[in-house]
C-alpha positions as MATLAB code, in Angstrom:
seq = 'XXXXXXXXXXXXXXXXXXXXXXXXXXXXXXXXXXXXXXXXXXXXXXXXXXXXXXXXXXXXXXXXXXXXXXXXXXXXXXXXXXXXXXXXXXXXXXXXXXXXXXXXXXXXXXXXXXXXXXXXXXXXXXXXXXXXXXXXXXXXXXXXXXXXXXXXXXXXXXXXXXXXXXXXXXXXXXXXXXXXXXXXXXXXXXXXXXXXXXXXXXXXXXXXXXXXXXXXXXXXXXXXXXXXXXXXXXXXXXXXXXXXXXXXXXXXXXXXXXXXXXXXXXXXXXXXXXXXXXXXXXXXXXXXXXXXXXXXXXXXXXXXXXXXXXXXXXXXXXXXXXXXXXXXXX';
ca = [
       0.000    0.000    0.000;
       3.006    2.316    0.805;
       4.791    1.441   -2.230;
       1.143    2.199   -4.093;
       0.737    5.742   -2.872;
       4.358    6.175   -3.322;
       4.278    5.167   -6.653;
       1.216    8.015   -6.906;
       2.963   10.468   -5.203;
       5.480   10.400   -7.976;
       3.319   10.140  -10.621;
       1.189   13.204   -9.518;
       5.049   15.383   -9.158;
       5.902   13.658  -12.762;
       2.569   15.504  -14.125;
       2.508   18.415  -12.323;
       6.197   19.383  -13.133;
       5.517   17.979  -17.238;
       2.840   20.756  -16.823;
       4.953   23.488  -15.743;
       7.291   22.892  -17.844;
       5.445   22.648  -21.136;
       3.087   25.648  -20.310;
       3.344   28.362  -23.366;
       4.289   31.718  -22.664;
       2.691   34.574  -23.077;
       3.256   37.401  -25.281;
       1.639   40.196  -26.283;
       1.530   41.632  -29.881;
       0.436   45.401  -30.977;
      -0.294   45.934  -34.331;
       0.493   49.503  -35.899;
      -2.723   49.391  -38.010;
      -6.662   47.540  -37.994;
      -6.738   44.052  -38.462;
      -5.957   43.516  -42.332;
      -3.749   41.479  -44.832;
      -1.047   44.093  -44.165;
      -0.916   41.422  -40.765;
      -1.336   38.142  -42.251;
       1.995   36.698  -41.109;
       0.760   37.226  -37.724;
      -2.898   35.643  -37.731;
      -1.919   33.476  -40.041;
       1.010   32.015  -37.689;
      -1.716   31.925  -34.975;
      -4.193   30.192  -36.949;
      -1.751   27.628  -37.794;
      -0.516   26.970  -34.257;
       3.056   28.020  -35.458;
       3.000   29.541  -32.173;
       1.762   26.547  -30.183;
       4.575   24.987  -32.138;
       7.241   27.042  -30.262;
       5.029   27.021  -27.103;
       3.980   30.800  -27.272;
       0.546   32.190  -26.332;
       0.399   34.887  -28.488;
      -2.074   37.944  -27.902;
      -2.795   39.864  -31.267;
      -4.068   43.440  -30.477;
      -5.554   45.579  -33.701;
      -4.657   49.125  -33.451;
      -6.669   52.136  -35.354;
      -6.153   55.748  -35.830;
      -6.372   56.570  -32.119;
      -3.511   53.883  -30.998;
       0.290   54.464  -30.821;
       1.726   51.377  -30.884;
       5.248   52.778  -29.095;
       2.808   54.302  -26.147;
       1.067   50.909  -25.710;
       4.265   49.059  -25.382;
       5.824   52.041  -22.737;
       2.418   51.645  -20.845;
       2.797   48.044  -20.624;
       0.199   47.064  -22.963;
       2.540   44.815  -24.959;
       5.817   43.089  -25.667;
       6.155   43.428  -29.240;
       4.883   45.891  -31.538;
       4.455   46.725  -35.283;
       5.840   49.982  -36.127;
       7.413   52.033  -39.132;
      11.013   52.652  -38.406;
      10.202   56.627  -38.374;
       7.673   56.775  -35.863;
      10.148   53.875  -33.693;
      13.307   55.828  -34.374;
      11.394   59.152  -33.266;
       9.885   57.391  -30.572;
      13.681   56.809  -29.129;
      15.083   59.501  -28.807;
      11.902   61.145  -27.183;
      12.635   58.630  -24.449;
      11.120   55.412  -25.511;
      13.884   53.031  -25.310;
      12.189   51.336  -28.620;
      14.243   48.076  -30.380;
      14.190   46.597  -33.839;
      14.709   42.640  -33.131;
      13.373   41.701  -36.703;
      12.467   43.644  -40.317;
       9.729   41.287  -42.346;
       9.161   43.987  -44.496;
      11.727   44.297  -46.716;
      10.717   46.769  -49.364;
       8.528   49.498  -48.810;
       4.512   50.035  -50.170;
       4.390   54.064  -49.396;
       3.439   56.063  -52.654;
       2.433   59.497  -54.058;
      -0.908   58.549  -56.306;
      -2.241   61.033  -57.969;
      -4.783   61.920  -60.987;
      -3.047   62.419  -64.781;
      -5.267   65.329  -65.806;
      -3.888   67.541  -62.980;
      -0.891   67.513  -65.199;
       1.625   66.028  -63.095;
       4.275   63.418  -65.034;
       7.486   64.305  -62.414;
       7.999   65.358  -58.961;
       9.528   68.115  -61.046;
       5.703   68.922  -61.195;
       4.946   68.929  -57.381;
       5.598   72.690  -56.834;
       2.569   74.751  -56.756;
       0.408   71.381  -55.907;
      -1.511   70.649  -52.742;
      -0.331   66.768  -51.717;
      -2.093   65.165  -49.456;
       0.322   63.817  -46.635;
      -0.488   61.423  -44.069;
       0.987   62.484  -40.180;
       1.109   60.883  -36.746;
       4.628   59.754  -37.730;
       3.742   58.855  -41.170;
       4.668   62.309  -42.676;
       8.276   61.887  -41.986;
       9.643   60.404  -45.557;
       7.307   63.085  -47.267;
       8.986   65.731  -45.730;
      12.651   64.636  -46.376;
      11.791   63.916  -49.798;
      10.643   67.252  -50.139;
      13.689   69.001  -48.260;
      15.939   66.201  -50.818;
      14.057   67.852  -53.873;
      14.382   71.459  -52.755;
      10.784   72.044  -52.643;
       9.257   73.601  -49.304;
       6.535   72.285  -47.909;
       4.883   75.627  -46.256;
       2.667   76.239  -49.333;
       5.046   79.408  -50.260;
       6.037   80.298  -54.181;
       8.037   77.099  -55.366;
       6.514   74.899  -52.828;
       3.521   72.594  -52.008;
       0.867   73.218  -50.068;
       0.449   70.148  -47.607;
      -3.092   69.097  -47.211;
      -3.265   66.665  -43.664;
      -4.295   63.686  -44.950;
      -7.072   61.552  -43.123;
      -6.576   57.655  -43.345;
      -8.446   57.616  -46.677;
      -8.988   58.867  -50.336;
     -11.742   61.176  -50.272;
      -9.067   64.405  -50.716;
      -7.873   62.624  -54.459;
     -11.549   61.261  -55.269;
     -12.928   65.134  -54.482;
     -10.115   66.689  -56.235;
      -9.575   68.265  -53.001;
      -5.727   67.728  -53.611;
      -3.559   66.804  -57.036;
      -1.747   63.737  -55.115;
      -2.494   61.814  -51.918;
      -0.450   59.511  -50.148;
      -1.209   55.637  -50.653;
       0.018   52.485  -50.234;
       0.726   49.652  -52.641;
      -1.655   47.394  -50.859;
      -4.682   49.517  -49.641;
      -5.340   53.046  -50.486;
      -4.647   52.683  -54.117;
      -7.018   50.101  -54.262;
      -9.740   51.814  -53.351;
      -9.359   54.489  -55.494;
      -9.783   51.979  -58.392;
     -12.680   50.723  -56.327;
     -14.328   54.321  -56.240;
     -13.896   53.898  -60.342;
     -11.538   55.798  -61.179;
      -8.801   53.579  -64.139;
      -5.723   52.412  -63.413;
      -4.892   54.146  -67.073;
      -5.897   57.568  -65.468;
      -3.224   57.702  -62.467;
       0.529   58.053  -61.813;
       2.342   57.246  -59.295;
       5.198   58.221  -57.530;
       7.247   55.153  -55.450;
       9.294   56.169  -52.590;
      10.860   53.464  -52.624;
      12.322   54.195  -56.577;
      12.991   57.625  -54.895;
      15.372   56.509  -52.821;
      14.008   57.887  -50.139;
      12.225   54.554  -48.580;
      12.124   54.313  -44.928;
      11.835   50.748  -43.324;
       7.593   49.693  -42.837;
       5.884   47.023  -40.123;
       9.314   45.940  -38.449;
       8.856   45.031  -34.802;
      10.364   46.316  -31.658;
      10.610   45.385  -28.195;
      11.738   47.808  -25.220;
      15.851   47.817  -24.453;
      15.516   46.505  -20.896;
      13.713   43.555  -21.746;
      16.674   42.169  -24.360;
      18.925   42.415  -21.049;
      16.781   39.094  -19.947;
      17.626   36.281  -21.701;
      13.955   34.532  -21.135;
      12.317   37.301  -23.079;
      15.304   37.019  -26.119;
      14.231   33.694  -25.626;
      10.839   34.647  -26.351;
      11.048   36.661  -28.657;
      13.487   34.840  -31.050;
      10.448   32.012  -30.939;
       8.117   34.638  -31.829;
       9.799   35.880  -34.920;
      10.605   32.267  -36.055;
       6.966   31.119  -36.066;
       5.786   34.658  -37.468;
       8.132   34.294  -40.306;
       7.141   30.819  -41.027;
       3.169   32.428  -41.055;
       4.383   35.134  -43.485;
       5.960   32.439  -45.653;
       2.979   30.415  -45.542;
       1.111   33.874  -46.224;
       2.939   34.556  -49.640;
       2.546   30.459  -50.840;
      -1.191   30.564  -49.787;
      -2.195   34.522  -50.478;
      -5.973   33.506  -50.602;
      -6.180   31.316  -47.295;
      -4.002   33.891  -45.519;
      -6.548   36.544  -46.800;
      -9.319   34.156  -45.229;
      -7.653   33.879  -42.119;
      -7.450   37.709  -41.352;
     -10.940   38.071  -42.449;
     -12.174   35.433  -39.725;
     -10.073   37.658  -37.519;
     -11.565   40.770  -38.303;
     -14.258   41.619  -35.264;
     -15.529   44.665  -36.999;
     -16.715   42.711  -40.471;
     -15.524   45.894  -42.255;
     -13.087   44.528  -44.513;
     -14.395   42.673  -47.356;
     -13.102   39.044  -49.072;
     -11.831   40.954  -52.831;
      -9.776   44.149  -51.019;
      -7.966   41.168  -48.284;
      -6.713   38.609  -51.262;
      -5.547   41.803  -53.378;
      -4.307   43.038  -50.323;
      -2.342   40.094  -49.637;
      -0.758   40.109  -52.953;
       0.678   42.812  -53.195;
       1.786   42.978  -49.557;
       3.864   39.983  -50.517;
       5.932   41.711  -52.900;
       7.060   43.291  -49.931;
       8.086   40.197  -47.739;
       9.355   37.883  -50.403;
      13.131   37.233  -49.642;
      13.840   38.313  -46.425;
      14.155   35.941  -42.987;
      13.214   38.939  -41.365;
      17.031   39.733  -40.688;
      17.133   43.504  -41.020;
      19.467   44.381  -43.528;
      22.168   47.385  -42.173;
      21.849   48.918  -45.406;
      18.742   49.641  -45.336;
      18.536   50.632  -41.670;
      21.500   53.571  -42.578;
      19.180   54.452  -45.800;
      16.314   54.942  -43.461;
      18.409   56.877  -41.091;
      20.710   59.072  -43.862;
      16.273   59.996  -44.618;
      15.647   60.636  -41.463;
      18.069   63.336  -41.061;
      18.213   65.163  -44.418;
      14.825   66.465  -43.284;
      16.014   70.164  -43.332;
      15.584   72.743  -40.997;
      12.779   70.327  -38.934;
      14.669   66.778  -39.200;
      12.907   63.502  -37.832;
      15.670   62.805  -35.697;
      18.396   65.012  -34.533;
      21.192   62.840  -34.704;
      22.371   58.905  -35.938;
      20.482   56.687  -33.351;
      22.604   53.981  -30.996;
      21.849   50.450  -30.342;
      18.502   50.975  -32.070;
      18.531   47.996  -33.718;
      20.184   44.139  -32.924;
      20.521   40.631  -34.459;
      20.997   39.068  -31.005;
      16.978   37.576  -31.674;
      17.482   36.596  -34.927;
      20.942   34.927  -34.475;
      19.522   32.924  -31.805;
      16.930   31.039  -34.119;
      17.835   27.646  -34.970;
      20.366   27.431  -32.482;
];
């Protein structure tokens, strides 16, 4: 009978401890925008159980217009977050201690779109326009581009006259302003939605401008890549989300059904998502989600050549690191 409940005893410790030690841990993740193909990786890594594969329990918060993803991760709201490199580098050295552990977007999908009759065939063309410019963080690559060109942006003789932007189209569709910022995968899609032809825009890439910054990387706080149980963590984390993103270019049309059964507010609709998830592919293909140094300094060299009102004041330290990457596969 002794040997019995012994036996039990042990059994019950066996469990208990096999419990503990296989529970997933936790993490939470902010995204910089609503719950869209512009995500996929992430949902579709979930849906997958590419997490559970790497025992995470991984949180997915959607953000909107009134969420900044670097104040929800200073307030303790999450462990990861989606950001632009602008807003994250900004972000840093107003005393946010911001991190980029991992860069799946490679390329970037930020654009000038705007309508053929207004005349416009060059950025030679932009003075004397009103351009619609996103802000919140977003207006950052405008403005160097500008200050590269020569071109003020204070609506003065030679210059443009900068219309703020809403998260939208209406300014282009009302002819409310000659360009409007758009991206690859959203906004220029629904102005073809709205009906206006493909035949009767151009476009302006800032990416063939060379004046690109780095889109959707994600950053952790400083403090926490001084624990090795979060690098830990996190370097799980970015292995299973790259495997979703993979999965997400191979399979654009499940990954496009996956966000959809993921979007609470039903206001994204099956045709935008799939298109959506094409072309945001173009902008993950070939990349690990090692950030690339080169185009860190590009983003930077931006950054600064923003004239008399740069985004950051000087070359940023220790605001990026491979130590999470490097540690995959090990």
């Amino acid at each position: 009978m002794k040997r019995q409940i012994t036996l039990a005893l042990s059994l019950a410790a066996s469990l208990a401890t096999a419990s503990v030690s296989y529970a997933a841990d936790e993490l939470t993740l902010q995204l910089k925008w609503v719950t869209q193909a512009q995500f996929a990786g992430y949902y579709v890594a979930k849906d997958k159980g590419f997490y559970d594969e790497v025992d995470l329990d991984v949180t997915i918060k959607a953000g909107g217009p009134d969420i900044a993803p670097p104040q929800v991760i200073a307030g303790g709201g999450a462990d990861i977050i989606v950001d632009w490199m602008p807003s994250a580098l900004a972000s840093r050295e107003k005393g946010v201690p911001l991190v980029n552990i991992a860069q799946p977007f490679k390329r970037s999908g930020m654009m000038l779109t705007c309508l053929k009759e207004s005349g416009i065939t060059s950025p030679d063309d932009f003075p004397g326009r009103t351009l619609g410019v996103w802000f919140f963080g977003n207006e950052y690559p405008f403005l160097s581009w500008m200050s590269q060109l020569g071109i003020p942006t204070d609506g003065s003789d030679g210059g443009v006259t900068v219309l703020k932007q809403g998260f939208n189209v209406d300014p282009l569709l009302q002819k409310q302003a000659d360009c409007i910022s758009t991206m690859t995968y959203n906004e220029y899609w629904q102005i073809i939605d709205a009906g206006i032809s493909e035949d009767e825009l151009i476009t302006f890439k800032y990416e063939n401008a060379g004046v690109a910054t780095l889109e959707d990387g994600l950053y952790v706080l400083e403090e926490d890549l001084n624990d090795p149980a979060m690098v830990d963590k996190f370097a799980r984390f970015v292995e299973a989300s790259m495997k979703g993103w993979k999965y997400a270019e191979e399979n654009p049309d499940e990954a496009a059904d996956i966000v959809l059964e993921n979007d609470d507010t039903g206001a994204q609709t099956e045709e935008h998502q799939r298109r959506m998830m094409r072309e945001v592919a173009k902008l993950t293909a070939g990349t690990d989600g090692r950030l690339d140094e080169d185009d860190y300094n590009r983003t930077v060299a931006t950054l600064l050549a923003g004239g008399s009102d740069p985004v950051i004041s000087a070359p940023p330290k220790n605001a990026w690191t491979h130590v999470v990457v490097d540690q995959i596969g090990e």
